[in-house]
N, C-alpha and C positions, 0 to 999 in steps of 0.2 A: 567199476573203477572207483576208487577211494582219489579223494584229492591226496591224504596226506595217508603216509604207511606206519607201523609199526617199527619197532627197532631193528631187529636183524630181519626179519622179513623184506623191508624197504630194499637192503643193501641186496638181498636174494633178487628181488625181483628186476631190480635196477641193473642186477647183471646180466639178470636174462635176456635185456628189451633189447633190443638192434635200432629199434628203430626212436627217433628222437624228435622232438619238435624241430620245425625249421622256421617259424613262424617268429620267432624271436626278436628278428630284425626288421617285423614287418611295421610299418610306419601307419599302423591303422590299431596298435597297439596302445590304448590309452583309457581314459576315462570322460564321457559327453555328459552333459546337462542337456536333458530332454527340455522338450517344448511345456511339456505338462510340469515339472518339477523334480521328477526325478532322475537318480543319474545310474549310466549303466555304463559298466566296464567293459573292457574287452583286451583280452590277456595272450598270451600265446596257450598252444594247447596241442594235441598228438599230429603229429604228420601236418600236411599242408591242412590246417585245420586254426581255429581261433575258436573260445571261448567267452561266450557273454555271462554278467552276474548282475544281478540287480539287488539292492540293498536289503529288501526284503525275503530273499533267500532264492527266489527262482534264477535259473542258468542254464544256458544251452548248447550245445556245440555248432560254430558255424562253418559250414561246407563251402569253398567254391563255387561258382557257377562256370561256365564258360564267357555271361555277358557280363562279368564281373562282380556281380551281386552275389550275397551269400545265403542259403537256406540255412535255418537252424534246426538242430535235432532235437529232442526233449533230455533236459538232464544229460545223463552219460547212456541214456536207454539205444539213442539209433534213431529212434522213432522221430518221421516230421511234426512238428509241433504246430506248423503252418506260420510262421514269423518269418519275414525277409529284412535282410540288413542290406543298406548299400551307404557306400563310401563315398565324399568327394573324393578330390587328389589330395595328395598330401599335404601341399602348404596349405587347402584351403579348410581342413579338420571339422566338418560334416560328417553324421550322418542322421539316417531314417533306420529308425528302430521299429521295424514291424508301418504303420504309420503316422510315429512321432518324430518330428525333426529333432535334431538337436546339436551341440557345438562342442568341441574339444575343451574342457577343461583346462585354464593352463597353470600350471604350480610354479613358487619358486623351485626348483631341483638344486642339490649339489653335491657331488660325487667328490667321494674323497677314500684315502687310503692312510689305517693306524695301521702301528704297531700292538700286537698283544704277545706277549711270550715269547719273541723273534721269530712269530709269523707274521708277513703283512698281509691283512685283512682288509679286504676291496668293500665301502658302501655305500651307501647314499642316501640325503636326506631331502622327503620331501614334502615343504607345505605348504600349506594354501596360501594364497597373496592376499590374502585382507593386509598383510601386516601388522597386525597388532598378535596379543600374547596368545598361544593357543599351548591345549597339552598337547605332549608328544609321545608316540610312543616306539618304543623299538620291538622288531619281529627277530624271533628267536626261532630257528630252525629245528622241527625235526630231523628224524634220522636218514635222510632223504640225499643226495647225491646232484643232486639239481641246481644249479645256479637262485638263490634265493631274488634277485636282483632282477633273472631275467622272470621267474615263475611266481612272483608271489603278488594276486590282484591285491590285496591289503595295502599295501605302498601306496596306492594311487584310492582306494575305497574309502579311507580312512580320511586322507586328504580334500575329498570331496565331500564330508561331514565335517568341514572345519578342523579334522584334528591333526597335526602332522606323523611322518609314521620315517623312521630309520632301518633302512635294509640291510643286512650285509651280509656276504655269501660265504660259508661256516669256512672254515679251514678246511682245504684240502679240494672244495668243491668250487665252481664258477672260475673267477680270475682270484682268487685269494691263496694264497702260499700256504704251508705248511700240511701238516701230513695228515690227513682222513682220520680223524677219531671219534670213538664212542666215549670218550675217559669224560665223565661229568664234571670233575672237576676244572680241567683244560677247559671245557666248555662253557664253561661258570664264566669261569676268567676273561675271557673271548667275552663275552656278554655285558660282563662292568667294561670293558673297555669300550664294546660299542655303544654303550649308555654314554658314557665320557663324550667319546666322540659326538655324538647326538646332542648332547647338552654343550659342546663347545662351536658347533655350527648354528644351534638354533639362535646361541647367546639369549640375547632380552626378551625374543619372543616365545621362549620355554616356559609354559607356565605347570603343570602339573608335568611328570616325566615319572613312567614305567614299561613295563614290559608286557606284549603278547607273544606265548607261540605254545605250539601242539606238539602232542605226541612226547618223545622224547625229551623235551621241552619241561617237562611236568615233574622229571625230578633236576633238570639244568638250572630253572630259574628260582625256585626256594633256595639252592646253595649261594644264586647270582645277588639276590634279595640280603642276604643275610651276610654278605662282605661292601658292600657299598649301599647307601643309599636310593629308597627308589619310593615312588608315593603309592604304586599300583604292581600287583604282578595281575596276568592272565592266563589260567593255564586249560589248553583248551583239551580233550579227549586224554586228557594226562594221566598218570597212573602214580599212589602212593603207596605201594607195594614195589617188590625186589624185581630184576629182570628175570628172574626162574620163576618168581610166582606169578607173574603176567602170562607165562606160556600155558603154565600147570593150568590157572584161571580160563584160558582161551580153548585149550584145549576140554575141557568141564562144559564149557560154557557151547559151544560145537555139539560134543554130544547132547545137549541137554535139548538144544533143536530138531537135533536130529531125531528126539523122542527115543533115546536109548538108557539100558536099565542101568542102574548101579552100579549092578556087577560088569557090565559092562564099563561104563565109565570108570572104575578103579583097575581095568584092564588097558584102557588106553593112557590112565595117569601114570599108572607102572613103566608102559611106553616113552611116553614122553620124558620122563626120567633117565632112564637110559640112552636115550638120546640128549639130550641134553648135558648131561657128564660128559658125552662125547665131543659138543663143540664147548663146552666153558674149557676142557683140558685141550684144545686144539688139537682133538685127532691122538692124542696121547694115550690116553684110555679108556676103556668103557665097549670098546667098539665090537670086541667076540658077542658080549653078553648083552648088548643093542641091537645085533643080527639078529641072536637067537631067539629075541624075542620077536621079532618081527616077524623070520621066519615063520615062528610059532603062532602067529596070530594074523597074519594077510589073510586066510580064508574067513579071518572071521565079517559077519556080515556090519562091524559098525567101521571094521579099518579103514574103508573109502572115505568113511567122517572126519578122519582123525586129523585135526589142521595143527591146531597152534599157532604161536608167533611165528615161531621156526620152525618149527620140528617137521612140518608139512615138505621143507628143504630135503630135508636128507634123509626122508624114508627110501626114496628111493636109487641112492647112490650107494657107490662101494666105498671104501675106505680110501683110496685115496682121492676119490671124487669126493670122499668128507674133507680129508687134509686140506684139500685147494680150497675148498669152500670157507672153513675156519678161516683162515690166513686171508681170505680176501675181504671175507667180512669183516674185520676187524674186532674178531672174537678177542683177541689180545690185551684192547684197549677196553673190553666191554665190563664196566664192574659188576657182574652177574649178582653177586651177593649184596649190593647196595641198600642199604635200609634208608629210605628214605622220611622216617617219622621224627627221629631223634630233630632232623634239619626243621621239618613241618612246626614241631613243638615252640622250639628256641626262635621264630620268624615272628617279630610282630608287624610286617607290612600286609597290609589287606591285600588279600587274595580271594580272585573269583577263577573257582573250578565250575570248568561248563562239562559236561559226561552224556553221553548216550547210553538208555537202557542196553541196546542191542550190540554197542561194540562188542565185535568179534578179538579183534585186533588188540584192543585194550579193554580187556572187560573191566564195566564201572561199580561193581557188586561191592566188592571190597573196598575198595577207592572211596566208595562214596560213603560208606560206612564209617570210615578211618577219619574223611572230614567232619561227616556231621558230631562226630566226634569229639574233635578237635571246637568244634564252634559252639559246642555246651561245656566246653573246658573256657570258655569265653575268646578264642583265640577271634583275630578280627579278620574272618574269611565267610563267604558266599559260596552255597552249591547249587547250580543249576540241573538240574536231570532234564534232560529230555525224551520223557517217551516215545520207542520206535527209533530212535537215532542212531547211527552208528559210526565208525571211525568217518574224522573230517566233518561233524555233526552233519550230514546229508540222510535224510531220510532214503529209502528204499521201495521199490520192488520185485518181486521175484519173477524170473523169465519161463519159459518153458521147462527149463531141464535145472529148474528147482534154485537157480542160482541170483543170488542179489546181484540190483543193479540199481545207481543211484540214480533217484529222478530231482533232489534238488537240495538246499541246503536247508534246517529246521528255520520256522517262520520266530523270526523275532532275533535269532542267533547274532546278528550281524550288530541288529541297535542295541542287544545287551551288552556286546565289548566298547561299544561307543559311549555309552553311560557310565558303564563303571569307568571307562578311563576319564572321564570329562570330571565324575562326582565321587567317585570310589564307593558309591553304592547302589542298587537296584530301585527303581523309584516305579512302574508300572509291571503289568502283564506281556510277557515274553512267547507270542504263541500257548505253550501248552508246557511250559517249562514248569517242571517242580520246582522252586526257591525254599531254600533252608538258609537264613541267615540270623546273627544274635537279635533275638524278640520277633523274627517274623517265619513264617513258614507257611508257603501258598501249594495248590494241590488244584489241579484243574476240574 
């Protein structure tokens, strides 16, 4: 399980799922200060389930019991990890973390509702009660379909390191109006306005003010950067390459694990091509000579490889199982041909790209090459690589039947986004983080 998905993959997969968190409303949802010093979240998470994270990247899933206590799982593995959580009641916001006591958290919160575009836009801002000035930052959604408001531990993580954090749930998804889109520009939009918003509830105690968010995020907040002002962007597993070169990328990147040849790999790029003309034109064309080829190449032995962003969707649908699929995804709204450098070049607010070697999802290959780039051009931005990392920077490992499973988030990951929003630059050792930035470059 990836926390956060890829762009049309996310909307694929989110359609498939039936089943939904119900944990949402549970009143054990928050953030504690441990007895020892640190603080540990706990978020809603799949089915009658909850999720813990601790700042330093480890997280677990916790299970019910029947005596009310909760076992935890490793990661998203399954596996007991031997940690027990238990809860006071509600008013009295307790608990025992494995065995550390500790206390609910309590923030100022306030929910509020703008306008952007003549959609209204549901979110909320939340931060810490010292009362005095702190930065702030707002979370910027990937391509995700999920209530950012009710799913996003940041809101309260960020909070709990002094820094305040603005949530709000994209158009189209949670309690927010307007109609589900991919268009980056709408999305831009959407994002100065919640920056607005954020900076008009923080008032006097806003003192540095930008942006975090993932995935899709990565080409929404350079456009968001570059029409209002901001002191910070964050872009985390982000991609500065086109939406067709992210899949061709993913798709390369798959076989290359897979330990397949060349000529193989320019037989699945071929692939992926044809499929893909299939959902950029919505099912319009492409589709005779995307069978045919598929036809022509399911025996072959790397086909069972062949993923991609999307394309892993619709290998194996008919034509009008493609039609529905396009039109739900909001292939319509998706600018497949978007370049996103011209935007990168003309940005001068500092930007920290954090990338995983191993994103499947978003390969970081060229991404990361395009910045380091950009940052011998002197532009004022930071690369973080993390080797081993993959989409949602969660390290991995593999199960039985060959398949990744995430055991936690990369070590350091969490304090890196807390630094650069506090100071707008990298000042220690991040785990095992590659760092490229102007005059410095560290290598583990």
């Amino acid at each position: 399980m990836k926390p956060l998905f890829a762009t049309l993959a996310a909307i694929v997969l989110f359609a498939a799922q039936t089943a939904r968190a119900d944990t949402t409303g549970d009143c054990h949802v928050g953030s504690y200060r441990l007895a020892d010093g640190r603080a540990v979240d706990v978020a809603p998470s799949d089915g009658d389930t909850l999720r813990w994270r601790l700042f330093s990247g480890e997280t677990g899933q916790l299970h019910r019991r029947p005596d009310g206590a909760w076992d935890s799982t490793y990661g998203w593995t399954g596996r007991p990890d031997g940690t027990t959580v238990e809860f006071s009641d509600c008013a009295a916001g307790t608990i025992t973390f494995g065995q550390e006591p500790g206390r609910r958290i309590a923030f100022d919160v306030t929910d509020t509702t703008f306008d952007s575009g003549g959609a209204k836009l549901v979110g909320r801002l939340v931060m810490p009660k010292s009362g005095g000035k702190v930065p702030v930052v707002v979370l910027v959604h990937g391509s995700e379909r999920t209530s950012a408001r009710d799913f996003y531990a940041l809101q309260r993580m960020f909070p709990a390191q002094g820094i305040g954090a603005f949530v709000y749930d994209k158009r189209g998804t949670g309690a927010s109006g307007g109609a589900y889109t991919q268009d980056f520009e709408t999305l831009a939009n959407d994002a100065v306005r919640a920056m607005a918003e954020a900076r008009r509830l923080a008032g006097v105690r806003a003192g540095r003010v930008g942006y975090q968010g993932g995935s899709e995020a990565g080409w929404v907040l350079p456009l968001a950067v570059n029409r209002a002002p901001a002191d910070f962007a964050i872009i985390s597993f982000g991609l500065a390459v086109t939406v067709l070169e992210e899949d061709q990328q993913s798709v390369a990147l798959d076989m290359y694990f897979h330990h397949h040849s060349a000529e193989d790999t320019q037989q699945a790029l071929e692939l992926a091509r044809a499929g893909e003309h299939v959902i950029e034109t919505l099912g319009k064309e492409g589709y005779d000579a995307f069978d045919a080829l598929r036809q022509k190449d399911k025996a072959e032995p790397w086909y069972k490889d062949v993923h991609g962003d999307f394309l892993f969707a619709i290998l194996p649908l008919d034509k009008a199982q493609i039609d529905a699929i396009a039109k739900m995804v909001g292939a319509d709204t998706t600018p497949f041909h978007y370049e996103p450098m011209p935007t990168l070049r003309a940005s001068t607010t500092p930007q920290l790209w954090v990338l995983g070697s191993d994103d499947l999802d978003a390969p970081s290959a060229e991404t990361g090459k395009r910045i380091r780039g950009l940052i011998a051009q002197g532009k004022p931005y930071t690369l973080a690589l993390y080797p081993g990392a993959e989409h949602g920077m969660t390290l991995y490992e593999l199960n039985a039947k060959g398949e990744r499973v995430s055991t936690r988030f990369a070590p350091g990951y969490f304090q890196m986004m807390a630094d650069f929003i506090r100071q707008g630059r990298l000042s220690r050792r991040y785990g095992d983080a590659q760092i490229t930035a102007k005059g410095l470059q560290t290598a583990p």
